[in-house]
N, C-alpha and C positions, 0 to 999 in steps of 0.2 A: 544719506543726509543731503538735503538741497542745498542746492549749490546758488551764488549770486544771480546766475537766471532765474531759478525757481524763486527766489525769495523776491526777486524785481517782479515777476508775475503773479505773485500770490499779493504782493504789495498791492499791484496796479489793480487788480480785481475786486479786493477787499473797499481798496479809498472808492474805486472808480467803476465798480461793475464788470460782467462776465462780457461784453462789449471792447472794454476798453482790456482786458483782461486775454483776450483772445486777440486783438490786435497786435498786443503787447507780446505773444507768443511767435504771429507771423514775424514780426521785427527781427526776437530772439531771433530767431531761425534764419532768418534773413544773413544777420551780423556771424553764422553759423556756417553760412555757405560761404561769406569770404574767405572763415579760415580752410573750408574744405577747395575752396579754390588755390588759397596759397599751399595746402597740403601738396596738392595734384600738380603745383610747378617748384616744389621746392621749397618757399618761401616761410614755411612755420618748421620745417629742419634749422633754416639763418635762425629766424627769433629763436628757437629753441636752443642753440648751439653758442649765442651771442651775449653774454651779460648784459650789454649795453642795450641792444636793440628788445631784451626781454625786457629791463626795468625801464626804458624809455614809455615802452608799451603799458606797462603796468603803471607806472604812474598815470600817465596819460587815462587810461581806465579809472583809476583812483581817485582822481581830479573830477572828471565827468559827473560820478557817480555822487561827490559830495557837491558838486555842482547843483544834481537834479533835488537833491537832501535839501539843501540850503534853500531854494527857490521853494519846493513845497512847503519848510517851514515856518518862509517869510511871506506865502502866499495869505491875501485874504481871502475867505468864501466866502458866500451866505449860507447859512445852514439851513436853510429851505429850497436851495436848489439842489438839483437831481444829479449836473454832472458838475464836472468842474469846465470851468471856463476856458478856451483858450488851447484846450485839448484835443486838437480834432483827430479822428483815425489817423492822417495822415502822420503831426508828429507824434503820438504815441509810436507807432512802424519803426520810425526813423529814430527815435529817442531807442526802443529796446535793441535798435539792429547796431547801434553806435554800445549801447551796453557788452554786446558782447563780441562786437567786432574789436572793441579795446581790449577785452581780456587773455591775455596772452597767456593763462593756464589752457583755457579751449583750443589755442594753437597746438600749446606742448601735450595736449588728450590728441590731439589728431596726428601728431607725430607720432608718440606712445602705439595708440589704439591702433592705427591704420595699415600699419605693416604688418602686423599676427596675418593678415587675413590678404593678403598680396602675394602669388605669387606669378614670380617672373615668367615663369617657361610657360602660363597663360595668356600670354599678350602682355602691353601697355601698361606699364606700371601707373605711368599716372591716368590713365582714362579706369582704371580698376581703381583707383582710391578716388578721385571724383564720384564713380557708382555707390562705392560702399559708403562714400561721406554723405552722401543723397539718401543715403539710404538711409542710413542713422539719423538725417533729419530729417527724413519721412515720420522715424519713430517716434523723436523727440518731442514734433510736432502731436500726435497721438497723447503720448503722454501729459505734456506741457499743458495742452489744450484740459484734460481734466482736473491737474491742478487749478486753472483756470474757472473755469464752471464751478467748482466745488469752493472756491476762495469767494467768487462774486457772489453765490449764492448765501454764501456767512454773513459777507459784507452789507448785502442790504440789510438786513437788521442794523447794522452798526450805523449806517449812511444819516440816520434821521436826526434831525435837531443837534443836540449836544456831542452824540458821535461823532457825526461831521469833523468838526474841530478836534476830537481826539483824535481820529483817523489821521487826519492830515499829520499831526505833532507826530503821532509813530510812526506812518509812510517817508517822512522828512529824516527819522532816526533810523531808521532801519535804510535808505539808500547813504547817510551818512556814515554809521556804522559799517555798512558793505564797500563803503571807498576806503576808511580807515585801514579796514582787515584788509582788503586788497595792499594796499600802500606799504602795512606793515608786514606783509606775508614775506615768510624766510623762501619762497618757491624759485628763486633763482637757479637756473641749469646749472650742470656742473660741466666746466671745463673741460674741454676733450683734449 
């Protein structure tokens, strides 16, 4: 089942083309290696371990995400233009790496995930979970990126005329809907 990345990149491709859809995946990944960064010193073990520090996190994700909702659905277009305005690579990048740099379930998958596959009497525990979390988003990039092409490619058909403005109204519900689910999610860690 995809998950708030995937459904933020299939969004962005769909409204916005395999362009803005593939930008939208470096981002993801981007916001990917922070938590593989915090993995490698520690730091998503605190969010994972901390109620506070995990729903601070999660709200703040939640807030973002109906933030970007609310903007796309109070955006105007023209429905004869090709992109959307105001979009450039740049913050598409920085908009998906903020998506999932908030999401503090991605922290608690890297906490989860990352140790099955560590071990000590190898060297460096954290220079080995840096590798393996680079690695996983080598994949995800792989992956991610075909969700991407295969959403942009739907999407232009949808892009023209009267789509347009539909696109928008669903791209707008579907990032508000995915901040709501985040907000109300029961995924709080359990107390050690």
């Amino acid at each position: 089942m995809p998950g708030p990345s995937v459904l933020y990149i299939v969004t962005r491709s769909v409204s916005q083309g395999r362009r803005a859809g593939i930008v939208s995946v470096l981002g993801i990944e981007a916001g990917a290696l922070v938590h593989v960064a915090a993995a490698g010193i520690g730091l998503s073990a605190l969010v994972a371990s901390s109620a506070t520090a995990f729903t601070v996190l999660k709200y703040a994700g939640a807030a973002y995400l109906v933030f970007l909702g609310a903007r796309k659905l109070l955006e105007r277009s023209d429905p004869h233009e090709e992109t959307v305005a105001g979009r450039s690579d740049r913050r598409l990048f920085w908009e998906g790496a903020l998506v999932n740099a908030l999401n503090p379930k991605t922290a608690t998958f890297f906490v989860a995930f990352l140790p099955q596959f560590i071990d000590p009497a190898r060297g460096a525990v954290a220079l080995q979970a840096l590798v393996l979390g680079c690695l996983f988003v080598v994949v995800a990039i792989v992956s991610d990126s075909i969700w991407a092409l295969l959403a942009g490619s739907a999407g232009r058909r949808l892009r023209s005329g009267r789509g347009q403005a539909a696109m928008a109204r669903i791209s707008g519900g579907v990032y508000v809907g995915l901040g709501a689910v985040a907000a109300l999610a029961e995924g709080r860690p359990a107390k050690r």
